[in-house]
N, CA, C and O of each residue as an XYZ file, in Angstrom:
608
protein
N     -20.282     13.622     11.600
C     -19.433     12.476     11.842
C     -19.352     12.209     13.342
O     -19.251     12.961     14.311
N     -19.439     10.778     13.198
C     -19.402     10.849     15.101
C     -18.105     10.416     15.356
O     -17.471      9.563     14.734
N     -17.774     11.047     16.287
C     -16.456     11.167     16.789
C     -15.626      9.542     17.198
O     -16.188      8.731     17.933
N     -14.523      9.331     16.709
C     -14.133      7.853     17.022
C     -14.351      6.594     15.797
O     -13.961      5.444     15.596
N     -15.321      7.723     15.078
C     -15.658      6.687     13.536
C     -14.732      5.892     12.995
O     -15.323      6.192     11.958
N     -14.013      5.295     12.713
C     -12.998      4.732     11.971
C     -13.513      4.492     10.420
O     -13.175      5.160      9.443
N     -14.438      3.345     10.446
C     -15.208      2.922      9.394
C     -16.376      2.899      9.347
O     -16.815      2.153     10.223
N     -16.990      3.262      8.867
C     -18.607      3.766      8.358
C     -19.120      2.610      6.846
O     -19.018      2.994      5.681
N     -19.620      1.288      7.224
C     -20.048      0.677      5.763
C     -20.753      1.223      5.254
O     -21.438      2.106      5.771
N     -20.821      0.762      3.728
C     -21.629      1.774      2.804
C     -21.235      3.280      2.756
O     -21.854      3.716      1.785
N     -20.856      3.817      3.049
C     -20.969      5.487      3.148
C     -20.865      5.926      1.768
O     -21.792      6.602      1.321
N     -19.629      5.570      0.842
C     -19.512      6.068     -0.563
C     -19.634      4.632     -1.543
O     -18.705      4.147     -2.188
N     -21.218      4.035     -1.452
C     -21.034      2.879     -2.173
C     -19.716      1.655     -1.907
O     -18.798      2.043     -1.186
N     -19.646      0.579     -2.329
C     -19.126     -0.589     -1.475
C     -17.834     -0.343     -1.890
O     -17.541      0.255     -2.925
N     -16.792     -0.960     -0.809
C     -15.487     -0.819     -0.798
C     -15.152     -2.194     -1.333
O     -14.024     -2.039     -1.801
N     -15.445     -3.233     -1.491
C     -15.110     -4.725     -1.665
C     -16.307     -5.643     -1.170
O     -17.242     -5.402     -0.407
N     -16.038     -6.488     -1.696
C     -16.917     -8.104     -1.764
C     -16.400     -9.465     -1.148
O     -15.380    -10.115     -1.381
N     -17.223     -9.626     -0.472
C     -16.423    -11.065      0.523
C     -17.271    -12.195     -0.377
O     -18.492    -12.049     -0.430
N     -16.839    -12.985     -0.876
C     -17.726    -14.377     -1.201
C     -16.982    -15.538     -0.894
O     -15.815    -15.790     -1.197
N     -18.023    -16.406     -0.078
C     -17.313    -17.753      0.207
C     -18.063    -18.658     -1.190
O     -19.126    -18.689     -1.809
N     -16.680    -19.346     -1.175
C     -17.111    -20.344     -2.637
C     -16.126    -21.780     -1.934
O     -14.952    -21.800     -1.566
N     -17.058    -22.760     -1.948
C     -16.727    -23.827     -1.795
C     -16.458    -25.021     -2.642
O     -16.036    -26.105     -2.238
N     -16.946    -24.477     -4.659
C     -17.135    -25.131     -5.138
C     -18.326    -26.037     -5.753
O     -18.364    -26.773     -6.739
N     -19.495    -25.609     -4.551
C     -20.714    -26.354     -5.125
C     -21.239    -25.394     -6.087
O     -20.630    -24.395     -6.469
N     -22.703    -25.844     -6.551
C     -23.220    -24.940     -7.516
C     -23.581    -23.566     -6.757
O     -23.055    -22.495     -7.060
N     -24.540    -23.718     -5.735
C     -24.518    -21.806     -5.269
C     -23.345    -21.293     -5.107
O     -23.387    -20.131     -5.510
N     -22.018    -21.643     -4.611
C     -21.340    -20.534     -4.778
C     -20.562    -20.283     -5.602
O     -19.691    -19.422     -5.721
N     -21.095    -21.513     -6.505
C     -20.624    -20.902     -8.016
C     -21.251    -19.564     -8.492
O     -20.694    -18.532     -8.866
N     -22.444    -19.840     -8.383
C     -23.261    -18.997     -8.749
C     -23.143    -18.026     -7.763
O     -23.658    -16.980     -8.158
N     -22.656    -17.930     -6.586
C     -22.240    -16.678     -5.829
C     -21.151    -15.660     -6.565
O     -21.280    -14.474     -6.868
N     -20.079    -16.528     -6.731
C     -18.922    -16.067     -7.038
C     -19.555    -15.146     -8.331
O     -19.313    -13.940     -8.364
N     -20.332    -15.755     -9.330
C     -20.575    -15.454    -10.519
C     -21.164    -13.945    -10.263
O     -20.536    -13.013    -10.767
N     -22.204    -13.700     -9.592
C     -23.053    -12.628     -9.346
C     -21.986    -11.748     -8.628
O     -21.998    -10.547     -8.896
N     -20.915    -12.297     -7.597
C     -19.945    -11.068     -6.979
C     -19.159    -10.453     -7.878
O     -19.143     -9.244     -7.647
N     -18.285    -10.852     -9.102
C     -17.581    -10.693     -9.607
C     -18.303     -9.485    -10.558
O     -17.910     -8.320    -10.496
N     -19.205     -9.837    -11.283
C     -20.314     -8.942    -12.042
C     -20.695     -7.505    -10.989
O     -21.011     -6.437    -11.513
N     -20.624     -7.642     -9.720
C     -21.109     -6.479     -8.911
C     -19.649     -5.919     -8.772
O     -19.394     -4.731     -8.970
N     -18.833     -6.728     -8.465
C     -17.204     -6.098     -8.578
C     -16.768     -5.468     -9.576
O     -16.336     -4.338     -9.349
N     -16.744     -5.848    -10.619
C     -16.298     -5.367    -11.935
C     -17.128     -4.336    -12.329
O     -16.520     -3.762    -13.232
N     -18.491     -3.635    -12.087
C     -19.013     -2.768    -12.366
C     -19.176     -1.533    -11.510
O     -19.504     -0.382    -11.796
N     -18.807     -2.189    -10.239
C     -18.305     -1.099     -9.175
C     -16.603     -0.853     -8.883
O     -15.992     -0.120     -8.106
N     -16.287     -1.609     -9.665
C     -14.717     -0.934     -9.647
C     -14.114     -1.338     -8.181
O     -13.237     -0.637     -7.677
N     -14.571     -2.384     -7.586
C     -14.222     -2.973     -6.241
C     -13.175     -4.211     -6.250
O     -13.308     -4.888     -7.270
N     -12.493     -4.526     -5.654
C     -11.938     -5.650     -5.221
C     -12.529     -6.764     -4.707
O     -13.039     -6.663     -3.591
N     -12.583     -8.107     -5.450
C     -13.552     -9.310     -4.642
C     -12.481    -10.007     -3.950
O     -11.325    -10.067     -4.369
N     -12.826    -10.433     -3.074
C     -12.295    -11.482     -1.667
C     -13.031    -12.377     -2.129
O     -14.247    -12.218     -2.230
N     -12.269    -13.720     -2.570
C     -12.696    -15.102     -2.646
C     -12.015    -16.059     -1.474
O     -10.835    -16.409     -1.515
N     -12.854    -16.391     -0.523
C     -12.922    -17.114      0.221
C     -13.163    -18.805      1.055
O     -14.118    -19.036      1.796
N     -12.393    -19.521      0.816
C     -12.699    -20.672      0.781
C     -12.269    -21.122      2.086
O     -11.315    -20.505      2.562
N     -12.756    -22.044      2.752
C     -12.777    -22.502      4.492
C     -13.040    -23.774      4.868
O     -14.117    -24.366      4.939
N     -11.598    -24.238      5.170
C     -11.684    -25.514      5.727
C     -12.418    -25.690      6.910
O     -11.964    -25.380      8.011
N     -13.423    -26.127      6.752
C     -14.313    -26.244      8.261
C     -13.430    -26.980      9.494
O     -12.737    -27.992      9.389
N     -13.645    -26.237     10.583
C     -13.082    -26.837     11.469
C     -13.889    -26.670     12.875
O     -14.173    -25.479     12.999
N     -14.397    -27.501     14.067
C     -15.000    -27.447     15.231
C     -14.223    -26.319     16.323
O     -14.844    -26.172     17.375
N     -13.394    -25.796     16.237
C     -13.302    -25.254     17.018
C     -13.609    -23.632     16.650
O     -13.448    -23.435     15.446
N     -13.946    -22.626     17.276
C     -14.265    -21.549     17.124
C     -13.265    -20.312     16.733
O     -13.683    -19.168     16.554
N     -11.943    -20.677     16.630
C     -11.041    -19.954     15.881
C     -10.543    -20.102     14.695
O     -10.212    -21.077     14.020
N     -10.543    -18.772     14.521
C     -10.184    -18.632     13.101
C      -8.703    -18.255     12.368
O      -8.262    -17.106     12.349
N      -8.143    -19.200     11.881
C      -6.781    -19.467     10.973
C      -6.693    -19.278      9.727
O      -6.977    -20.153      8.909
N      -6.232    -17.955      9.377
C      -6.001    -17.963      8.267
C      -4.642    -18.161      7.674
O      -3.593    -17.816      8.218
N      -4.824    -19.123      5.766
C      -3.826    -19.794      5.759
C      -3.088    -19.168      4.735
O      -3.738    -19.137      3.691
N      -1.947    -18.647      4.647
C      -1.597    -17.540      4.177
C      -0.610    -18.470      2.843
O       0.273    -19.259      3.179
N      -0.919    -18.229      1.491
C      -0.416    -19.083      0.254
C       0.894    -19.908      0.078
O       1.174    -20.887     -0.614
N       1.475    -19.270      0.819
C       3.042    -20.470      1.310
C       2.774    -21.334      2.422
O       3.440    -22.359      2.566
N       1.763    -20.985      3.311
C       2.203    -21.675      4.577
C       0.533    -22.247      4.394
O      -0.516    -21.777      4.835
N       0.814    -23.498      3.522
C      -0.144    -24.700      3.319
C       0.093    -25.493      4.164
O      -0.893    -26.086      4.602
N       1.344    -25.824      4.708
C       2.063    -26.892      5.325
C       1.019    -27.447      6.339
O       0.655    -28.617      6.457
N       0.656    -26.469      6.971
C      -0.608    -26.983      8.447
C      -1.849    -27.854      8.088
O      -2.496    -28.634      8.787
N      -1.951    -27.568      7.083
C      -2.897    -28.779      6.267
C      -2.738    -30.024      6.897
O      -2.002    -30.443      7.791
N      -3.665    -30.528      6.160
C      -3.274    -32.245      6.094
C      -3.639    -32.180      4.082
O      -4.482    -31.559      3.435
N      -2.563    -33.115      3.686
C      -2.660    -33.212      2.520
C      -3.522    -33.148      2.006
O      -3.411    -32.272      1.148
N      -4.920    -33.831      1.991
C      -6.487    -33.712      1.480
C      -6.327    -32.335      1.342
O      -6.116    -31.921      0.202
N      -6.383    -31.549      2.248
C      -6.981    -30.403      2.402
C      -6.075    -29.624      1.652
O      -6.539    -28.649      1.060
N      -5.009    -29.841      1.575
C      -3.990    -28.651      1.061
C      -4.384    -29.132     -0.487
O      -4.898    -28.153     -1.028
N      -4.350    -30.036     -1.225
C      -4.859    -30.424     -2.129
C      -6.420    -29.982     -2.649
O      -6.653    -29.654     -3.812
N      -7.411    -30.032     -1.605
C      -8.861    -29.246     -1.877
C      -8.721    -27.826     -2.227
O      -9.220    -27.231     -3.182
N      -7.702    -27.234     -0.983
C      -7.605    -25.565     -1.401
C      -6.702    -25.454     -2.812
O      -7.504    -25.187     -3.707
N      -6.015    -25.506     -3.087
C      -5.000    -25.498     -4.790
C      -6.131    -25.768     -5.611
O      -6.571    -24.946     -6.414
N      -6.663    -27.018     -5.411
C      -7.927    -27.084     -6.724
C      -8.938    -26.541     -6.688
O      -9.664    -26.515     -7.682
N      -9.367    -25.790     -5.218
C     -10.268    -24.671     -5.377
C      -9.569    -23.189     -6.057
O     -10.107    -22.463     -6.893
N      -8.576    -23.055     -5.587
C      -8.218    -22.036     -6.671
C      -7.812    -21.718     -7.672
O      -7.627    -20.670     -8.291
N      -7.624    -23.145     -7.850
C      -7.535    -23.176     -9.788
C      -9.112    -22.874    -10.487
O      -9.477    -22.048    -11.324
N      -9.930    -24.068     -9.642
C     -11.432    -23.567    -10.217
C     -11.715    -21.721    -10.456
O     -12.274    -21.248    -11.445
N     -11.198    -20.957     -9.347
C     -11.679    -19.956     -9.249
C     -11.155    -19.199     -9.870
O     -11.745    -18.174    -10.211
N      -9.897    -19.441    -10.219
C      -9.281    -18.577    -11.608
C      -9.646    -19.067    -12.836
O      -9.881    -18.283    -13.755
N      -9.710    -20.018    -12.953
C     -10.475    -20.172    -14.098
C     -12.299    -19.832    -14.390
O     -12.754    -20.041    -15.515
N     -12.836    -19.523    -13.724
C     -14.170    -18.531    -13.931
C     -13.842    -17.449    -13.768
O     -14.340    -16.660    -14.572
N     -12.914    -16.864    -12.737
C     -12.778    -15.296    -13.109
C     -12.029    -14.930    -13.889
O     -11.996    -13.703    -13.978
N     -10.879    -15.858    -15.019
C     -10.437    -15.269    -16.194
C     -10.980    -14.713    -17.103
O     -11.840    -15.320    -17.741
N     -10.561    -13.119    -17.491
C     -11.253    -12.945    -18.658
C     -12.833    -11.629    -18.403
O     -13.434    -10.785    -19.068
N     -12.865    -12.198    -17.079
C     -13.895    -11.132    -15.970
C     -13.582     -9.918    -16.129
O     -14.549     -9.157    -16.151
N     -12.093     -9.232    -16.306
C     -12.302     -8.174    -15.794
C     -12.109     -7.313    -14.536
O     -12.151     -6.091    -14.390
N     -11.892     -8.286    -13.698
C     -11.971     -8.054    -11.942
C     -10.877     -8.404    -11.227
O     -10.205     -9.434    -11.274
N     -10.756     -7.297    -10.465
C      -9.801     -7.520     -9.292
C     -10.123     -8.689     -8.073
O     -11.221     -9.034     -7.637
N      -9.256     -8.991     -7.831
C      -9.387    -10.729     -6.833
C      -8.163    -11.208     -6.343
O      -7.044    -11.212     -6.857
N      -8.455    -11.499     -5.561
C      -7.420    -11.956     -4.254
C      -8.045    -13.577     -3.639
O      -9.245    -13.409     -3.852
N      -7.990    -14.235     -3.354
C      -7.933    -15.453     -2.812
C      -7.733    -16.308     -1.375
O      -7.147    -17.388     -1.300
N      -8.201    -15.758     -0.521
C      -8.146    -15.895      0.965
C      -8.702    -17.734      1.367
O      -9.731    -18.302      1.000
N      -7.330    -18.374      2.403
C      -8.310    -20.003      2.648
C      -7.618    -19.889      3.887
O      -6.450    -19.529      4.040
N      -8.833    -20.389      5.173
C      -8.947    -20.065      6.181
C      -9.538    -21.460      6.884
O     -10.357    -22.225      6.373
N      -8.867    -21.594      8.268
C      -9.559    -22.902      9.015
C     -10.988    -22.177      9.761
O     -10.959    -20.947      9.804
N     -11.937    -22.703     10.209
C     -12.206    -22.506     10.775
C     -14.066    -22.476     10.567
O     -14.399    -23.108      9.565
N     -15.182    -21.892     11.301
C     -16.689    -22.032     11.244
C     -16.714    -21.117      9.885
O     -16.032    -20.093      9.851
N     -17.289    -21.399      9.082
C     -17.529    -20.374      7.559
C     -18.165    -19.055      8.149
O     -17.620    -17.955      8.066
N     -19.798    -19.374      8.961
C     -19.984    -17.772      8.766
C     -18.779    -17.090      9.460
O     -18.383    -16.165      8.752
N     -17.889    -17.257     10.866
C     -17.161    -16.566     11.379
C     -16.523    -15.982     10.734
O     -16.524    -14.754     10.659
N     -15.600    -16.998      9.917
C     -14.453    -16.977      8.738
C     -15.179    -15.730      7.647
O     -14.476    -14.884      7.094
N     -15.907    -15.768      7.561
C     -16.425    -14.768      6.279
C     -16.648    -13.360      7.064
O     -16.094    -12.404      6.523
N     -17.333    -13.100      8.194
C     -17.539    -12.159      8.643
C     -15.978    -11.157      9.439
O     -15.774     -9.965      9.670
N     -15.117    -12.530      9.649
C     -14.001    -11.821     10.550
C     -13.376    -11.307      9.155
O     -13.140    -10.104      9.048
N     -13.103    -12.174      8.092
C     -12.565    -11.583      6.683
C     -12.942    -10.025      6.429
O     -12.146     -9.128      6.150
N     -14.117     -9.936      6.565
C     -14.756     -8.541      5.929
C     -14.555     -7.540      6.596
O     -14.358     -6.394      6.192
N     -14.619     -8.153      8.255
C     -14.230     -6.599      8.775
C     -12.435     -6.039      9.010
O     -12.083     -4.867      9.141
N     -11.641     -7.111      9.009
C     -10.359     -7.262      8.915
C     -10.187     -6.106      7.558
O      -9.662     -4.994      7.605
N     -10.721     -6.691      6.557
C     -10.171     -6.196      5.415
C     -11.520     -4.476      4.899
O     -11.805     -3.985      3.807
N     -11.830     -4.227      5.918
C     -13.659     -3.331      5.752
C     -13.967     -3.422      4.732
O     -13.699     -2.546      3.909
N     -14.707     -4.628      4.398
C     -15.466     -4.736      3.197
C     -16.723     -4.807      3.737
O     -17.084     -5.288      4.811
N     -17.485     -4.153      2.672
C     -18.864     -3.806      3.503
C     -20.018     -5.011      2.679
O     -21.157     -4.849      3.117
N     -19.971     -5.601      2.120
C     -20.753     -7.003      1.750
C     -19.976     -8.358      1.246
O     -19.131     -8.567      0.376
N     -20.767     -9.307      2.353
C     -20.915    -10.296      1.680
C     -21.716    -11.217      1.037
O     -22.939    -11.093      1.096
N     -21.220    -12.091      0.452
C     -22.040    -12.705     -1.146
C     -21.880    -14.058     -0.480
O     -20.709    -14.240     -0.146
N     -22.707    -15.085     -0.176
C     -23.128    -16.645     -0.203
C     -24.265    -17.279     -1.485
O     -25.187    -16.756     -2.111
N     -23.837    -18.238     -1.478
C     -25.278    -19.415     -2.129
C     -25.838    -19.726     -1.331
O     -25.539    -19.934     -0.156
N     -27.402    -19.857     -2.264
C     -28.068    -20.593     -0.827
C     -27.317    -21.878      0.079
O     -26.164    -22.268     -0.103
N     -28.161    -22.349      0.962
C     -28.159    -23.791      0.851
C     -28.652    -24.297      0.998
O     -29.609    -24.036      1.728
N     -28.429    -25.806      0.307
C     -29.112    -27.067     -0.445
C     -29.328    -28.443      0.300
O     -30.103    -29.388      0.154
N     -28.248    -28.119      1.205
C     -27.991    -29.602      2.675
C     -29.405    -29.658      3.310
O     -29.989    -28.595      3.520
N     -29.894    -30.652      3.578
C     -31.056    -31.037      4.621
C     -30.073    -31.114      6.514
O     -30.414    -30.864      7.670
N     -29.039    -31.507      5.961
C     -28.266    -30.978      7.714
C     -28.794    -29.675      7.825
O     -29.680    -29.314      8.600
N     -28.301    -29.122      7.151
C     -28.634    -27.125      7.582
C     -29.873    -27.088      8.140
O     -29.954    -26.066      8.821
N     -30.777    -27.661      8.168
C     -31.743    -27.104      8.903
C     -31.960    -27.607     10.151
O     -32.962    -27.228     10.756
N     -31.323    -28.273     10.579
C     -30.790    -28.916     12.367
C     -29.952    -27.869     12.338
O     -30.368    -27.100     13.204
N     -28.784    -27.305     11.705
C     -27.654    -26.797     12.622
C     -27.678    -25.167     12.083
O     -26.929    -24.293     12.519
N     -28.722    -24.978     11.030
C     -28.533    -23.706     10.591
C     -27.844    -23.425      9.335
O     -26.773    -24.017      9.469
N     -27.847    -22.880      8.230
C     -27.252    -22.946      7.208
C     -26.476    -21.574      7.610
O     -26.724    -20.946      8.639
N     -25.665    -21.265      6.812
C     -24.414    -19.885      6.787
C     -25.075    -18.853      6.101
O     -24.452    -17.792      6.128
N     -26.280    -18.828      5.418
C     -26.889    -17.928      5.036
C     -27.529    -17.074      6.280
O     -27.487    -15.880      6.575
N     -28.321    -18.560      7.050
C     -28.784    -17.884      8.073
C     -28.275    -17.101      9.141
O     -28.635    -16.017      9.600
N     -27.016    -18.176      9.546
C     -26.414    -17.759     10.769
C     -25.633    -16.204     10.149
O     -25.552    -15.270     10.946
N     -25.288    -16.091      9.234
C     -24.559    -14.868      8.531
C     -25.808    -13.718      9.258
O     -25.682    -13.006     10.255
N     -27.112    -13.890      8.244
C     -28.072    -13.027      8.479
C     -28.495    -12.606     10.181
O     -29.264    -11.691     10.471
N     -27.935    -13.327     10.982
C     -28.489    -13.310     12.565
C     -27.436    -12.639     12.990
O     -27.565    -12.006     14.039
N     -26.283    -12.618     12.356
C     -24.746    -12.272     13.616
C     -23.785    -11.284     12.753
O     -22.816    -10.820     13.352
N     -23.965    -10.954     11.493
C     -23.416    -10.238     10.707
C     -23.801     -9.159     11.228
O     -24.773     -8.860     11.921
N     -22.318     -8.203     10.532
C     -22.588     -6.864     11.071
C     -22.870     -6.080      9.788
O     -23.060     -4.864      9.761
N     -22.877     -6.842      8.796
C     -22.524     -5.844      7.507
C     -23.618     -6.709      6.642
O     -23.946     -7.853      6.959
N     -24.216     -5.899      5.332
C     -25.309     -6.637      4.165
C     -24.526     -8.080      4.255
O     -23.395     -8.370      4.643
N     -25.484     -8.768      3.792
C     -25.585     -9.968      3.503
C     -26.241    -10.349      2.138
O     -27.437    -10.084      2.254
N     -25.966    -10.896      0.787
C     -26.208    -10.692     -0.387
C     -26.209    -12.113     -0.763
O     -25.255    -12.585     -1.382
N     -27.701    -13.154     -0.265
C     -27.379    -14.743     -0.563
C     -28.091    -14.664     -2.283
O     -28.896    -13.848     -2.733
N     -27.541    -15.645     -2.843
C     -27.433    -15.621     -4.292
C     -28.483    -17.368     -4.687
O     -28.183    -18.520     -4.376
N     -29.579    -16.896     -5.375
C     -30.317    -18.391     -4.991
C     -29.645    -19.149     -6.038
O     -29.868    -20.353     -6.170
């Protein structure tokens, strides 16, 4: 053990699952494949949803304190997590529900190590923008510190 270790990923198989789900079809199909790796590893999934925002910090919005919203948005997150309980009913799986302002890969990566979860789960992506600005698969794969598990 090296001295100062705190957290070591991976060491005894995964501690938890980060997946950002936005609602489209990959991270439907993200969510789908995390929950199945959760429930058979006896892990806790982090469902993650992220109001994009330009500036480089990250806000997380803690289930009472919607207020900072702007209505759209406080309205997008509630009906994203209705969607998401309703596919993981019935799963089997432990889940928690995290919605956060801010750049997605950041937001996903600061999530995981906050909480030491040692993978996260994305969908591909499908945008023709992403390939001017980079998709979150990629930028995940370049700046992540921990697996990266994109779901086609």
């Amino acid at each position: 053990m090296i001295l100062g270790l705190v957290f070591e990923i991976g060491t005894d198989g995964i501690s938890g699952l980060v997946v950002g789900f936005d609602g489209s079809d990959p991270s439907c199909d993200a969510l789908a494949f995390s929950a199945g790796v959760a429930r058979r590893n006896q892990v806790r999934l982090t469902v993650v949803y992220v109001v994009e925002s330009t500036g480089s910090a990250v806000t997380t919005l803690a289930p009472g304190a919607v207020g900072a919203l702007l209505a759209e948005e406080q309205a997008a997150v509630e009906a994203t997590r209705a969607d998401i309980e309703r596919e993981l009913t019935g799963r089997d799986v432990a889940w928690d529900f995290v919605a956060a302002r801010g750049d997605p890969a950041t937001v996903l990566e600061q999530i995981a190590d906050e909480r030491r979860i040692d993978v996260i789960v994305v969908g591909r992506s499908r945008s023709r923008l992403h390939r001017r600005i980079g998709s979150i698969p990629s930028r995940l794969m370049r700046t992540a510190q921990r697996p990266i598990a994109v779901v086609p």
